[in-house]
ZAMAR-809149 format. One line per field, with one value per atom (N, C-alpha, C, CB): residue number from 1; atom name; x, z, y. Coordinates in steps of 0.02 Angstrom, whole numbers. Each point is the difference from the previous one (the first is absolute). Glycine has a CB too. Example, Ala and Ser with C-alpha at 12.3 -4.5 7.8 and 13.67 -1.06 7.14 Angstrom:
BEGIN
k	1, 1, 1, 1, 2, 2, 2, 2
a	N, CA, C, CB, N, CA, C, CB
xx	660, -45, 45, -95, 77, 42, -39, 59
zz	390, 0, 0, 62, -98, 3, 37, -108
yy	-284, 59, 60, -59, 112, 59, 55, -32
END
This chain:
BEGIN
k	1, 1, 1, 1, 2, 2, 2, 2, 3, 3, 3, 3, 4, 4, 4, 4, 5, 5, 5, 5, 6, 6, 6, 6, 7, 7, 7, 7, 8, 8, 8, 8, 9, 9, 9, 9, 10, 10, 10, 10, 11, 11, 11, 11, 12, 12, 12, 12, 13, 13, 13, 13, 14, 14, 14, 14, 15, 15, 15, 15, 16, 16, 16, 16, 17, 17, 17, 17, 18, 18, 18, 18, 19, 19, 19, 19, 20, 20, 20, 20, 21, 21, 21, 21, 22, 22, 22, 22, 23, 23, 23, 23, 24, 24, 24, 24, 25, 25, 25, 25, 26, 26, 26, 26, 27, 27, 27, 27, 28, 28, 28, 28, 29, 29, 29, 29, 30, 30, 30, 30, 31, 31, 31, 31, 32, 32, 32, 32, 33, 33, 33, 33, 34, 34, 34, 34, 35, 35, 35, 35, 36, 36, 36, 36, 37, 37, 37, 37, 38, 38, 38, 38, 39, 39, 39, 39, 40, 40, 40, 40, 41, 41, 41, 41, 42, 42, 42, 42, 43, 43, 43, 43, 44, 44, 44, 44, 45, 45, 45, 45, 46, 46, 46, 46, 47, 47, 47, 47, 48, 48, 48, 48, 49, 49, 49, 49, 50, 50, 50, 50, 51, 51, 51, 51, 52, 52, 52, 52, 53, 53, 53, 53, 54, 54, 54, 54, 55, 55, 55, 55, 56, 56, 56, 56, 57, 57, 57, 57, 58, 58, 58, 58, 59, 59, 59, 59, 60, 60, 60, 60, 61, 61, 61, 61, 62, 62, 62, 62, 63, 63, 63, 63, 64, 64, 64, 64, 65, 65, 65, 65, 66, 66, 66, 66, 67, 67, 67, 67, 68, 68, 68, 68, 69, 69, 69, 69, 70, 70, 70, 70, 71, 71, 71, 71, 72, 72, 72, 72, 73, 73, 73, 73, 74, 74, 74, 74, 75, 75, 75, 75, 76, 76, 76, 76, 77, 77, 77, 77, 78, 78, 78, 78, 79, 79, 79, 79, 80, 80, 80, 80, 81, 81, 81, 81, 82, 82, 82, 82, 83, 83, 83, 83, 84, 84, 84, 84, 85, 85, 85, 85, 86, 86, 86, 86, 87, 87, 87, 87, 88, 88, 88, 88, 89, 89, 89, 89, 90, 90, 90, 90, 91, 91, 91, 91, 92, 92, 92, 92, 93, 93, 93, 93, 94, 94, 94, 94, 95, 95, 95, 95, 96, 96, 96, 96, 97, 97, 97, 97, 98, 98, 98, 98, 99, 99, 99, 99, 100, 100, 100, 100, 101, 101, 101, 101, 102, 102, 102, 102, 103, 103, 103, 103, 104, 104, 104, 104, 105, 105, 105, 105
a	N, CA, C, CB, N, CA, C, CB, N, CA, C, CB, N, CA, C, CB, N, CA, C, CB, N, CA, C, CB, N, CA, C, CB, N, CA, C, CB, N, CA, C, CB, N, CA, C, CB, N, CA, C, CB, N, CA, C, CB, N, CA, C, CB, N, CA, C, CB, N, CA, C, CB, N, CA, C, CB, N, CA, C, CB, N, CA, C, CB, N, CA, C, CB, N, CA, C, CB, N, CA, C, CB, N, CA, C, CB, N, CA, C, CB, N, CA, C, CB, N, CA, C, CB, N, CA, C, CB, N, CA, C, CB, N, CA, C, CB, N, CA, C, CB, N, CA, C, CB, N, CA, C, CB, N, CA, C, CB, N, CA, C, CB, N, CA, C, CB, N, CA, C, CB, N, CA, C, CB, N, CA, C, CB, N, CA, C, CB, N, CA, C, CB, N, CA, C, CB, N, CA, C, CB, N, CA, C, CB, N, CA, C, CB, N, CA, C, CB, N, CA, C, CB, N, CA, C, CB, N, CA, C, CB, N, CA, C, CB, N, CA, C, CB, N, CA, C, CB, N, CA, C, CB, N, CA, C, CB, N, CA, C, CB, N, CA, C, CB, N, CA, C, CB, N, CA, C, CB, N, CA, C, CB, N, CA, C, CB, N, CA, C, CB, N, CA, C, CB, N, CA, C, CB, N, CA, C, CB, N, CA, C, CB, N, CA, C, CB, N, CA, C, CB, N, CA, C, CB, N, CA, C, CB, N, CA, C, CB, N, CA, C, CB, N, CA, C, CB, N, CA, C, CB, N, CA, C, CB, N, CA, C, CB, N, CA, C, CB, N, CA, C, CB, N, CA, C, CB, N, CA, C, CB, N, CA, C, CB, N, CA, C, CB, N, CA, C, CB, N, CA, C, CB, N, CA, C, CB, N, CA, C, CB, N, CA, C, CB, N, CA, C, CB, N, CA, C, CB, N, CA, C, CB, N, CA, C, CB, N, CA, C, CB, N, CA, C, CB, N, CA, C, CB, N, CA, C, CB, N, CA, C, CB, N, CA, C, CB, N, CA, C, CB, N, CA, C, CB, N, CA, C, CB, N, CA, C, CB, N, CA, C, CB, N, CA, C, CB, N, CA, C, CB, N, CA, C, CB, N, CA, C, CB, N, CA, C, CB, N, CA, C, CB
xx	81, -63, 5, -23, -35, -24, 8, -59, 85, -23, -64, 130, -155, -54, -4, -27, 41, 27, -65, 117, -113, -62, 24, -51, 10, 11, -46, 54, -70, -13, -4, 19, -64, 9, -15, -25, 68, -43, 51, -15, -17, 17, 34, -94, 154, 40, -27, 102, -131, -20, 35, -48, 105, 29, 89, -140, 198, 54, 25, 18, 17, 8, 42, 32, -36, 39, 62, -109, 151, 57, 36, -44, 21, 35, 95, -141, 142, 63, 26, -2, 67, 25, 48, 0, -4, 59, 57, -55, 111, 59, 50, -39, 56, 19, -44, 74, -127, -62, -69, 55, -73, -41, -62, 55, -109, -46, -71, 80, -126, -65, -31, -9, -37, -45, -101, 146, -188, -53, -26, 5, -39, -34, -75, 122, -166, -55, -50, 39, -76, -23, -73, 120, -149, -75, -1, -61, 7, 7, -46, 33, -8, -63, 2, -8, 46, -9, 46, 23, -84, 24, 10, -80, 164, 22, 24, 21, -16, 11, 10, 28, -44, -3, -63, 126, -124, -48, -29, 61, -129, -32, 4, -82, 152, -16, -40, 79, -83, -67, 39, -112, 69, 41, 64, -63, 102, 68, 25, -20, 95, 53, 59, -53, 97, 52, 46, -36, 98, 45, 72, -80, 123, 78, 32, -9, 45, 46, 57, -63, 118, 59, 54, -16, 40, 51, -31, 129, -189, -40, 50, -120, 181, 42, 32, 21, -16, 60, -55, 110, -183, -19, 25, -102, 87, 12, -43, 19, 13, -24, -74, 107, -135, -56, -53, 21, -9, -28, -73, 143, -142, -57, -21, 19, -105, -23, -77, 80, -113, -42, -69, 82, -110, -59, 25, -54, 95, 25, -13, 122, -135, -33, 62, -128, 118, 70, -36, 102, -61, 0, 35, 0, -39, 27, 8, -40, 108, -26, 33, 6, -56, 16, -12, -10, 52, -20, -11, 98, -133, -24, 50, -128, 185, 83, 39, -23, 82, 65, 46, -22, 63, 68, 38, 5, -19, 65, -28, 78, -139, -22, 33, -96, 122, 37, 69, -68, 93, 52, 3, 6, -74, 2, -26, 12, 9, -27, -74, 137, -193, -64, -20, -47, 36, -30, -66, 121, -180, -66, -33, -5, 3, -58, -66, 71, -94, -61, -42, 40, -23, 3, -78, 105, -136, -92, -11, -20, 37, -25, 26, 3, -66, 11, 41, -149, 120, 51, 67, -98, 128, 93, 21, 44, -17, 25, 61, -122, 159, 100, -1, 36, -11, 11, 39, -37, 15, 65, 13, -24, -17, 16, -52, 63, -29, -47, 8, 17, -57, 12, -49, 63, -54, -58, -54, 87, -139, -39, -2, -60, 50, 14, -63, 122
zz	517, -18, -71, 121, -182, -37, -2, 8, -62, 0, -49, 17, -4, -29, -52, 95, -151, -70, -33, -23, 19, -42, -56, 88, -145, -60, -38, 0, 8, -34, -55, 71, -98, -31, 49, -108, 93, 56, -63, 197, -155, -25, 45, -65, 67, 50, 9, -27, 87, 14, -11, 65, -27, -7, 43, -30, 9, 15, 61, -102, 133, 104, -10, 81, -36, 27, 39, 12, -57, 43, 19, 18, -56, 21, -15, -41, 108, -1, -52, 108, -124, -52, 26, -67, 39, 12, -10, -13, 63, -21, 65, -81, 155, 49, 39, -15, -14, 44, -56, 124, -113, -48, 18, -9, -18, 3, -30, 43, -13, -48, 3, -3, -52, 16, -36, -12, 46, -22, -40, 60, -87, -77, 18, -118, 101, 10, -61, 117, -140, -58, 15, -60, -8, 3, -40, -9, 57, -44, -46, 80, -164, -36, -18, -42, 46, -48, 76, -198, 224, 51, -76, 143, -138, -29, 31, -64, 137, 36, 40, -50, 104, 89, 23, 7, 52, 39, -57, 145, -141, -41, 47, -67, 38, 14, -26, 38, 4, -6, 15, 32, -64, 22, -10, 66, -16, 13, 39, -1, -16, 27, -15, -1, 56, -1, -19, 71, -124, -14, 14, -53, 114, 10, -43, 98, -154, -33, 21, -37, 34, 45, -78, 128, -134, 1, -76, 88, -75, -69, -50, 77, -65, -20, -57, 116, -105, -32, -76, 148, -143, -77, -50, 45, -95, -50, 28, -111, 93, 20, -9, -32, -52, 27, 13, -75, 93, 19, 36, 46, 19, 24, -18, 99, -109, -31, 39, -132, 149, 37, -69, 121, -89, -50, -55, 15, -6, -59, 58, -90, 30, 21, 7, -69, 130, -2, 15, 45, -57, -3, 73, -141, 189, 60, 33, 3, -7, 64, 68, -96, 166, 45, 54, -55, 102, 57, 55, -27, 86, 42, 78, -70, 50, 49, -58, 150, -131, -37, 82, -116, 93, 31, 9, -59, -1, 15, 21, -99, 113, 21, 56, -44, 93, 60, 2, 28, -103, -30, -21, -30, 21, -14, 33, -73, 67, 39, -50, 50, -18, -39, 15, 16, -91, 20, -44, 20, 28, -31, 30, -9, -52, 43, -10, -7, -21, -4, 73, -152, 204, 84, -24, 122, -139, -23, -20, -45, 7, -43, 36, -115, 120, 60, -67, 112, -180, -6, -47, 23, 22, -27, -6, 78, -165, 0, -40, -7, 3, -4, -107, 161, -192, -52, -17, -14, -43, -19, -75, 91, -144, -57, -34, -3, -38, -12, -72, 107, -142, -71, -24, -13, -19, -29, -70, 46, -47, -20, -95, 160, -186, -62, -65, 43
yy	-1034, 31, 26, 31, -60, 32, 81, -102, 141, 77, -2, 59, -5, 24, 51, -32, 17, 38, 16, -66, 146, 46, 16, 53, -65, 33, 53, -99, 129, 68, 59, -47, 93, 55, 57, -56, 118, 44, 84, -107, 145, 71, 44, -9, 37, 27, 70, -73, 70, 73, 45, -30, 35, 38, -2, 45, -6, -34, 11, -2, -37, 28, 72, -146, 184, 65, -21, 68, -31, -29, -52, 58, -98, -73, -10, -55, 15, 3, -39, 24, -34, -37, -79, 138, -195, -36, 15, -57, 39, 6, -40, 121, -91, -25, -29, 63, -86, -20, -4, 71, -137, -35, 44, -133, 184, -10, -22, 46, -44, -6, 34, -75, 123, 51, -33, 118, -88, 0, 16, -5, -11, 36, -37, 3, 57, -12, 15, 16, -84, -5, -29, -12, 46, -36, -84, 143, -184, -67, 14, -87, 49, 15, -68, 127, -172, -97, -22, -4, -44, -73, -22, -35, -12, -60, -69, 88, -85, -60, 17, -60, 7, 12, 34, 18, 15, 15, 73, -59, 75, 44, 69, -97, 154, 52, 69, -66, 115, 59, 41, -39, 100, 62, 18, -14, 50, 27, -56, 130, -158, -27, 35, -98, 92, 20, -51, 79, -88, -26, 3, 0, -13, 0, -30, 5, 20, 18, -6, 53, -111, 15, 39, -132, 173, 59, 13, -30, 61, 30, 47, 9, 8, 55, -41, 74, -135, -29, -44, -23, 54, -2, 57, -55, 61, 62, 57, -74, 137, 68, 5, 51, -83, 24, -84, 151, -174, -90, 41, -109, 148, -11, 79, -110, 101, 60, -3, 1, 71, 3, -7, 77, -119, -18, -50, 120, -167, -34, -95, 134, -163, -60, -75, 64, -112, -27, -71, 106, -156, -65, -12, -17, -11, 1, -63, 102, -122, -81, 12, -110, 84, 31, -35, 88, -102, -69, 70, -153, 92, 44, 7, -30, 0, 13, -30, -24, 54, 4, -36, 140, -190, -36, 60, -119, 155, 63, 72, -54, 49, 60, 28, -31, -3, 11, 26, -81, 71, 27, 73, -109, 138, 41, 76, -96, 171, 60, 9, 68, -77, 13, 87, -148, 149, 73, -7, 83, -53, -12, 64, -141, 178, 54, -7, 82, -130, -8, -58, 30, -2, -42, -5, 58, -19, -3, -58, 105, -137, -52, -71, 82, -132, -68, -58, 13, -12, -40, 24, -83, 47, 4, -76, 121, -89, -90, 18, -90, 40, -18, 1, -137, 194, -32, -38, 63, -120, -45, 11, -97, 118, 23, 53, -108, 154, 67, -6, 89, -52, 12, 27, -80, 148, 28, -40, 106, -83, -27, 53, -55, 7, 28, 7, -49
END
């Protein structure tokens, strides 16, 4: 089966509480951003949530609340199953797998 790869602009609300860190155990955490530019795939709206697998292991300051990111993002990960997900944003219906991030400049 085909995956289903989203590409995106969006604006990071704001940064998770608490999130655990990688280290003896792979995780992924949520980040929940507004879409502002569909660039390919299905046309998203609103708030999505983004899993991040081990967001720690960018530079200190990589993610910033209100700062705008270049997002590509399928809608399952092969390795999602690999990983402890932590998402406190359970509110929001869509959640999709990041595969590359990069702030927008």
């Amino acid at each position: 089966m085909e995956k289903e790869y989203i590409v995106f602009e969006g604006i990071l609300i704001e940064l998770p509480h608490e999130a655990p860190r990688c280290g003896d155990i792979k995780v992924a955490v949520g980040y929940s951003f507004i879409v502002v530019r569909n660039i390919r795939g299905r046309s998203l709206k609103g708030t999505v949530v983004v899993l991040i697998p081990c967001p720690d292991f960018k530079s200190k300051d990589f993610f910033i609340s209100n700062g705008r990111y270049h997002i590509e993002s399928m809608v399952d990960s092969e390795e999602s199953g690999s990983h402890t997900i932590f998402n406190q944003y359970s509110n929001v219906s869509t959640v999709l797998w990041c595969d590359k991030i990069e702030p927008v400049k």
